[in-house]
N, C-alpha and C positions, 0 to 999 in steps of 0.2 A: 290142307288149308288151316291156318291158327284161328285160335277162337274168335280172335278181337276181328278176325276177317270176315268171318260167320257173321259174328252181331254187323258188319259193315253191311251187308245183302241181306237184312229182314225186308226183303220188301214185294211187292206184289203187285208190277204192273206201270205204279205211275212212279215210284221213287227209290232214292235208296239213303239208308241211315248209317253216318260214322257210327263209329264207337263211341265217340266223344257225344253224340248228340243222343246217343241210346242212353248213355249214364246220366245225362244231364236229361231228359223225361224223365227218368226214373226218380231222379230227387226230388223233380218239383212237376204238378199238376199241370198237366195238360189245357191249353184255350181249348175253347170250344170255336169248331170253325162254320161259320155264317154262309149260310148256302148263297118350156114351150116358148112358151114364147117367152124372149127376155124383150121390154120395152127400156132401154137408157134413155133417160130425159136428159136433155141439155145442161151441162154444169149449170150449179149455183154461184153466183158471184158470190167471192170471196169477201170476208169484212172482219173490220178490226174492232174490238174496245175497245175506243179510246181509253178506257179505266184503266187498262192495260199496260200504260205507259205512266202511271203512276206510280208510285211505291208504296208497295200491299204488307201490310201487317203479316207475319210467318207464319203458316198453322201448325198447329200443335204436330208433331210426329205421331203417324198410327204406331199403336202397338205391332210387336212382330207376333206373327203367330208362332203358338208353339207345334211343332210337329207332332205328329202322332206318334206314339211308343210302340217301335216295332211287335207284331205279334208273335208269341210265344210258338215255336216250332211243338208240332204236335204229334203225333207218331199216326201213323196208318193204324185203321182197323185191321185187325188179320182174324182169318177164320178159326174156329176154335179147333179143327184139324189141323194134326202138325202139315207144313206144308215141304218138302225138299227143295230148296234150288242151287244151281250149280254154275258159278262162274269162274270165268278162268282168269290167274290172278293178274296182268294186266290191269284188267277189268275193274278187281276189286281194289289195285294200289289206283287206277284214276279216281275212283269213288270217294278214296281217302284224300288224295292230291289235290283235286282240284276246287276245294272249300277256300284253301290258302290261297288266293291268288297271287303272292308273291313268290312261289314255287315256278311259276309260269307267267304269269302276263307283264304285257310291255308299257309302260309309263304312260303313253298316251291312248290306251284302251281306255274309255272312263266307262266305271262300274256299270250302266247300263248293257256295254256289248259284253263286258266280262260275266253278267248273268246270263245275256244270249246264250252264250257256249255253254255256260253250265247246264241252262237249260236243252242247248240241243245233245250233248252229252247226255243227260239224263234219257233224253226219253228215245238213244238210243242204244242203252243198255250201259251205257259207260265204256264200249266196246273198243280201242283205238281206232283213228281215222286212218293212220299214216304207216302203222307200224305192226308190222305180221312174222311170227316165227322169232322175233329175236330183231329183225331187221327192216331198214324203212322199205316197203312196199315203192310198183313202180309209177303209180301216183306221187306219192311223197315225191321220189326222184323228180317227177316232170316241175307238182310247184313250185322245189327247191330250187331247178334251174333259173325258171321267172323270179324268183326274188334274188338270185346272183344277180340276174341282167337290170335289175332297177336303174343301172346307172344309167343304161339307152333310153331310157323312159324320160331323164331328168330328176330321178327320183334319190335316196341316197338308201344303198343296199344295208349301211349301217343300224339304219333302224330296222330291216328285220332279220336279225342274226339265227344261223342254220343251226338247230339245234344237233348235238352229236350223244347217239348214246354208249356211255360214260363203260368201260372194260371192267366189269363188276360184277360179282358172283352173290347169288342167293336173291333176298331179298331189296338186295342195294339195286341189285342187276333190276327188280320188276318197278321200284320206284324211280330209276333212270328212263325207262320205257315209257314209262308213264308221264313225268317231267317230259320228256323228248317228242311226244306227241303233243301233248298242251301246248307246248314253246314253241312248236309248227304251226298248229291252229290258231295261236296269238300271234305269228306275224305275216299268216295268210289272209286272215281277217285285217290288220291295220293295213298290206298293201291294197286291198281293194278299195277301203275306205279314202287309205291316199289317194291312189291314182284316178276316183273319182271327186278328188278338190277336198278331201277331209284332214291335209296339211296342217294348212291354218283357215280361220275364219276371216273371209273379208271384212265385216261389218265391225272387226274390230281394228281395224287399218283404217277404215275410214266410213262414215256414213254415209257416205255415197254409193258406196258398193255392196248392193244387196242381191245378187243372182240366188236362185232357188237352185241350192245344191244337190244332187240325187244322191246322198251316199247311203249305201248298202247297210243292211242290220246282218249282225256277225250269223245269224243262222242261214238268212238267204245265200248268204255267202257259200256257207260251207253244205246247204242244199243244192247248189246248186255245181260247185266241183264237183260232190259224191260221186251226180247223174253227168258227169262228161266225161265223153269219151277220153278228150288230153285236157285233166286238169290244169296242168300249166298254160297250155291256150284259152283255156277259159278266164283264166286268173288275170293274165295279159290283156285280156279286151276287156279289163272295169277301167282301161286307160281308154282317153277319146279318139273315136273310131270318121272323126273328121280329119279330111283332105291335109288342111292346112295343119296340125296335128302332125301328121307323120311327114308335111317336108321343116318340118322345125326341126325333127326327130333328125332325120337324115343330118338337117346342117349339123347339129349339135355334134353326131358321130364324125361330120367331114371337119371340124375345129380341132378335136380331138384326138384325130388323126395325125395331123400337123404335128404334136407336140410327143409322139408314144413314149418317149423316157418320162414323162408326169401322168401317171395314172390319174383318169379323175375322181371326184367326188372324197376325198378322204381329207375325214376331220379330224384334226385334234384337238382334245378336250383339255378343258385349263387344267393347269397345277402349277407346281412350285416350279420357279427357273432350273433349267437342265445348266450342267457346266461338264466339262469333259470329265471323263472316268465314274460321273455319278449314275445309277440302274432306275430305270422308271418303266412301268408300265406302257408309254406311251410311244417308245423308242421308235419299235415296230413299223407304227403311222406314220412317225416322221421318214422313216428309211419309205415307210411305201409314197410319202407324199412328193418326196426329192428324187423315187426311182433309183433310191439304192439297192444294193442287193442286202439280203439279209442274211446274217450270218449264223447259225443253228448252240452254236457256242455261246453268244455274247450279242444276241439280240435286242436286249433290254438295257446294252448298254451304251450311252451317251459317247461314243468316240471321237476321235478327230476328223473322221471322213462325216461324219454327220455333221458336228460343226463345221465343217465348211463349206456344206450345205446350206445351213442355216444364215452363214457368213454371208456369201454369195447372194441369197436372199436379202438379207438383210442391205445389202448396196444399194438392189435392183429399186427396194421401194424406199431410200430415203433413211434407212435409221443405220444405227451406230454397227459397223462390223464387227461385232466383237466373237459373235459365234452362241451368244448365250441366247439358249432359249426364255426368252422373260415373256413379261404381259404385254408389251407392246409390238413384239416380233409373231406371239401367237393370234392378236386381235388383226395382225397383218394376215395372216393366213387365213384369219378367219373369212376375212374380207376380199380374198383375189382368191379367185376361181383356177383351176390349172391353166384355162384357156383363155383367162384374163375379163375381162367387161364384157364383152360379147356374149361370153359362156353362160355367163349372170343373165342377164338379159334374155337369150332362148331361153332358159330353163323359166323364167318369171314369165314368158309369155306365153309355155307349153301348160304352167299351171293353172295361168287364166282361163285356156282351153277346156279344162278341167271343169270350172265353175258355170260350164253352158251346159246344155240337155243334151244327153247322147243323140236325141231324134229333134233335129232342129225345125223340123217340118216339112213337108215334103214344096211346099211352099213358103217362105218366110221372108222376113225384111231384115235385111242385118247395118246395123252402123257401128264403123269403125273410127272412133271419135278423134284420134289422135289422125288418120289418114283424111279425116273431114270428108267423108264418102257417104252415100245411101245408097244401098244395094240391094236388088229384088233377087230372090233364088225360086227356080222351078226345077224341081227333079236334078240338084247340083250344078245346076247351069246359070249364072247370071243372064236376066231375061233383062234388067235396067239398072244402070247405074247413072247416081247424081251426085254435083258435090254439092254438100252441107256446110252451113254455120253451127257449131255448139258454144257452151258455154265457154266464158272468161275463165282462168285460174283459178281466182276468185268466187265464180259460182258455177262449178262443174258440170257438168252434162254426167248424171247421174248413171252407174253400170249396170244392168239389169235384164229380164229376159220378163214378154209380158206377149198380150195378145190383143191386135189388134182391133177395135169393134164398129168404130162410125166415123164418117166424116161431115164434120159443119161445114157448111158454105155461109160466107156473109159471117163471118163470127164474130161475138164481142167479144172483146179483152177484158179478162175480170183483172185487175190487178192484184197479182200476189200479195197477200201478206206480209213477207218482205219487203216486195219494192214499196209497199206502202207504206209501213213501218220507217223504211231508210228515206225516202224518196220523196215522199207526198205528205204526207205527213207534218216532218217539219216547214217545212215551203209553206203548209197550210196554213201553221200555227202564226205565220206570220202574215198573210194572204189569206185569206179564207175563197174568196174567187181564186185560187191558184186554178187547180183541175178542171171550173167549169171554163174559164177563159181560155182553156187550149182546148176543149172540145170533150173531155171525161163526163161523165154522170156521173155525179157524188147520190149515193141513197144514204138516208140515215136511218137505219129503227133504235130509239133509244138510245144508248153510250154506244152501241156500232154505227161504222162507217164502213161500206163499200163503194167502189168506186169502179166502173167499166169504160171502155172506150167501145162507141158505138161502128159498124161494121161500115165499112168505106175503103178508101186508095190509102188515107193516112192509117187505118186500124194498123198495130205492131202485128198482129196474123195474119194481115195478105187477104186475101179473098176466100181463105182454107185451111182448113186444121184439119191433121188425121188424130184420133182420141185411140188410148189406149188408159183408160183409166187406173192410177197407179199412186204409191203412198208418194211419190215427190212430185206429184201436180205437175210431169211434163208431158209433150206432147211432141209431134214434127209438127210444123204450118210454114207458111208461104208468107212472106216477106215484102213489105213498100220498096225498100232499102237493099236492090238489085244490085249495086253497084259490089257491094262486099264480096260478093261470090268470084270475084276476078282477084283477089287476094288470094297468094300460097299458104299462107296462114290462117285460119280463119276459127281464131276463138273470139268470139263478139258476144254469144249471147248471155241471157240471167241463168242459166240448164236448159233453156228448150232446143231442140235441133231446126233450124232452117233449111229447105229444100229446093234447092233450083229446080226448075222445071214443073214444080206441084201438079199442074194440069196432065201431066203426062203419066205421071206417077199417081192422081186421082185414077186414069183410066184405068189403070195394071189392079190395082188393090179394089176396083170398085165390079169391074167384070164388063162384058159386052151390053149389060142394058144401060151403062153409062158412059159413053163414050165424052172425050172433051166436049166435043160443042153442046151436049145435053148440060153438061155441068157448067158449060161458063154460062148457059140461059140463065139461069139462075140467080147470076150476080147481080147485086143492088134491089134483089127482090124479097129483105128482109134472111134470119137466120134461117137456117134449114138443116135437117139431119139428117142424113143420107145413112143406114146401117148396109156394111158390109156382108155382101149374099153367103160368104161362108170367113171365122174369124181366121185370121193372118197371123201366126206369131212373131213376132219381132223384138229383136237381142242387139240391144248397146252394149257394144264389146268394146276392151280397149285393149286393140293391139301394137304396136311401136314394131313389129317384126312383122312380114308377111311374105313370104316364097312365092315370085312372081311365076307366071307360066312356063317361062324359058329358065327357072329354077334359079334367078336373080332373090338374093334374099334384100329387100327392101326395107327403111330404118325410117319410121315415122316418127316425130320429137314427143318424148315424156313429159306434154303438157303439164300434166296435173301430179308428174311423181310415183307414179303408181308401180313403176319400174325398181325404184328405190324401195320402196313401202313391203313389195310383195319379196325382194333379195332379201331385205334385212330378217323380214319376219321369215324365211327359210333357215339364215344361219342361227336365230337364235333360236330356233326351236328345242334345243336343250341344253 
């Protein structure tokens, strides 16, 4: 072992020191290191300031804070006995390697998981996970298979490329091994992060799509391969282990089918316009994207049989045939799927899948807002289904996964914030009796106004609201205005969900000490809270795809676009 490898292993237990970090303590001074019951009260009515609606002088901008100045790396105590230790050089080139993260990790790891690993590296000796004798171990083998098959998942295998190690002698050969293990464990860690919804972020596609995502931290990850028996099966199930899930899965592989000279999922990355006889790096892709074969000679180069691939292409969607690869033949590919719209579509509604809880409860309430459904599940069996009103366009019926806790009967209607703002508000300004002459309670304290509608046949809630208290103040409730539920369409409301049948759906969610006719006594005898004997969870999902019993794949309309939103942000992902 050379010396600079020695100084790499002074260490004793919890770490270990490059070279570089041993020289650099030596110059400069060491830091010193520093050792029952839940009661819900009834919503508050909601209220506006009027002040609010004036135009406010701008406050000053806070200063930003300044961050803290990293602390200074400080070397281990070590006992005043020489101590021996002996590692094998693997060992000591990952100790070396893995400081640089651009030796190894993949673009969309952000430095958070890339310390994970170095930390679970660390503290198990720097030992490799993948790579034994020279060669990948038959773990390595199993995860490597599941990140070939990403593309059954929906996923694109592109992003976690198999590292190979490099035909090299000496020390080049142990810093290949070392590289080739990291580059395994950085895109075994981003597949599970993906295929549990860590893609992309919804909340940044739209504000309305706030699901609590489970994604894995890069050590549990790789904790928990270690202890399986077939890593690559383990790897495979951070994809979602729901019904609907694996028959999306199947369509996607039965489209696919249909087309076998188009591989799917293969992207090409922008560059300069290709023209015949020119050599690109990119060649490859395109021969795999048109199902050419490839030729071991002249692979990288721009031919005739590719342009007229490209040619071809180029008819199908509209643009000029001329054969040249430019910006608007590649933004074409970017944007058609091998298996066309459809293909787009499963894959967007496999990764919505993604963004629900592995464990949806063994009892839950699911709406599918695009299908305008309420559904009860018990042990995977729907026990009720109703159809629903959701929101307008306009004001969407929010995405999200929460738990159910109480139900009012007789409820007031606080008016939103919004609607009061758009709605009431001005009418007021010009009216001041507007609200109380259709039957609202206007309260004032000081510059706020709230406003409710007291509980009756006209309340907008119906005789019933189920509460799941939640940041976008929605809710299901029961409805005056029966009539809309006999529409195929049914986007009417401001976000909240409508329920046909409420009282039937009261009983399933309320349990046997509250059958209907217990709950309709009730009605017209002022507000009341009824809490839920054990909480329900329940997930607004928006699905547009959904594989019927008899394996019919059904196409509900992209109300709100979501379908667009979640394709685009896939293809731009780099």
């Amino acid at each position: 072992m050379r010396a600079s490898a020695a100084a790499c292993i002074l260490a004793v237990g919890t770490g270990l020191l490059t070279a570089a970090a041993v020289q650099h303590a030596a110059a400069e001074p060491a830091s010193q290191v520093q050792p029952g019951d839940f009661v819900l009260p009834a919503p508050p009515a909601a209220s506006v300031d009027v002040t609010d609606i004036l135009p406010k002088k701008p406050e000053a901008p806070h200063a930003a804070a300044t961050p803290p100045a990293p602390e200074a790396l400080a070397p281990p105590d070590l006992p005043d006995a020489q101590v021996s230790i002996s590692l094998d050089e693997p060992s000591v080139a990952l100790a070396g390697r893995i400081a640089d993260a651009r030796n190894w990790a993949l673009p969309r790891l952000d430095e958070g998981q890339r310390e994970a690993i170095r930390t679970f590296y660390r503290e198990h000796g720097f030992h490799p996970l993948w790579i034994a004798d020279g060669d990948f171990t038959p773990a390595a083998r199993k995860v490597m298979a599941t990140l070939q098959d990403a593309a059954a998942e929906g996923l694109d295998p592109a992003d976690y490329p198999l590292p190979a190690i490099d035909d090299l002698d000496g020390d080049g050969r142990v810093r290949a091994i070392a590289d080739a293990d990291l580059k395994l464990t950085a895109a075994v860690v981003l597949y599970a992060r993906d295929a549990r919804g860590g893609r992309i972020n919804p909340t940044k596609l739209s504000k309305l799509l706030t699901p609590t995502r489970e994604l894995p931290e890069a050590g549990e990850v790789l904790a928990r391969l270690r202890d399986a028996a077939d890593p690559g099966a383990a790897l495979a199930s951070y994809n979602p282990p729901h019904p609907q899930y694996a028959a999306l899965k199947r369509k996607l592989a039965e489209i696919r089918a249909e087309r076998p000279a188009q591989p799917p999922m293969v992207r090409v990355p922008k560059g300069p316009p290709l023209r015949v006889g020119m050599q690109d790096e990119r060649v490859p892709l395109i021969r795999a994207r048109f199902g050419l074969d490839v030729t071991p000679d002249d692979d990288h180069t721009y031919d005739e049989k590719v342009a007229a691939a490209v040619a071809d292409f180029q008819r199908q969607h509209g643009l000029a045939a001329d054969g040249i690869l430019g910006a608007q033949t590649l933004a074409a590919l970017g944007s058609t799927t091998t298996s066309g719209q459809l293909e787009a579509d499963i894959i967007a509604n496999m990764e919505r899948w993604r963004w629900l809880p592995a464990d949806l409860g063994d009892k839950h309430i699911a709406v599918n807002i695009p299908a305008y459904t309420v559904r009860v599940f018990e042990k995977g069996k729907v026990i009720h289904e109703a159809r629903a009103i959701v929101g307008k366009p306009e004001s969407p019926t929010p995405v999200f996964s929460d738990v159910m806790r109480h139900v009012v009967v007789n409820p007031y209607w606080h008016v939103p914030p919004s609607i009061l703002r758009k709605e009431f508000l001005p009418r007021m300004a010009e009216d001041p009796d507007y609200a109380a002459r259709r039957g609202y309670e206007v309260i004032r304290r000081g510059n706020s106004i709230s406003i409710r509608q007291p509980p009756g046949e006209r309340n907008a809630l119906g005789h019933i609201k189920f509460m799941f208290p939640n940041q976008h103040a929605v809710y299901l409730h029961d409805t005056p205005n029966r009539s809309l539920f006999q529409r195929a369409e049914r986007a009417f409301s401001h976000g909240c969900v409508r329920v046909d049948d409420p009282f039937t759906f009261a009983e399933i969610v309320l349990g046997k000490e509250w059958p209907q006719s217990r709950v309709k006594k009730l009605i017209g005898k002022g507000e009341r809270l009824v809490r839920l004997p054990e909480l329900i969870p329940i997930h607004l999902t928006y699905f547009t795809l959904v594989v019927s019993d008899n394996g019919k794949l059904v196409r509900y309309p992209d109300i709100y676009k979501h379908d667009q939103r979640v394709t685009a942000a896939l293809r731009n992902l780099h």
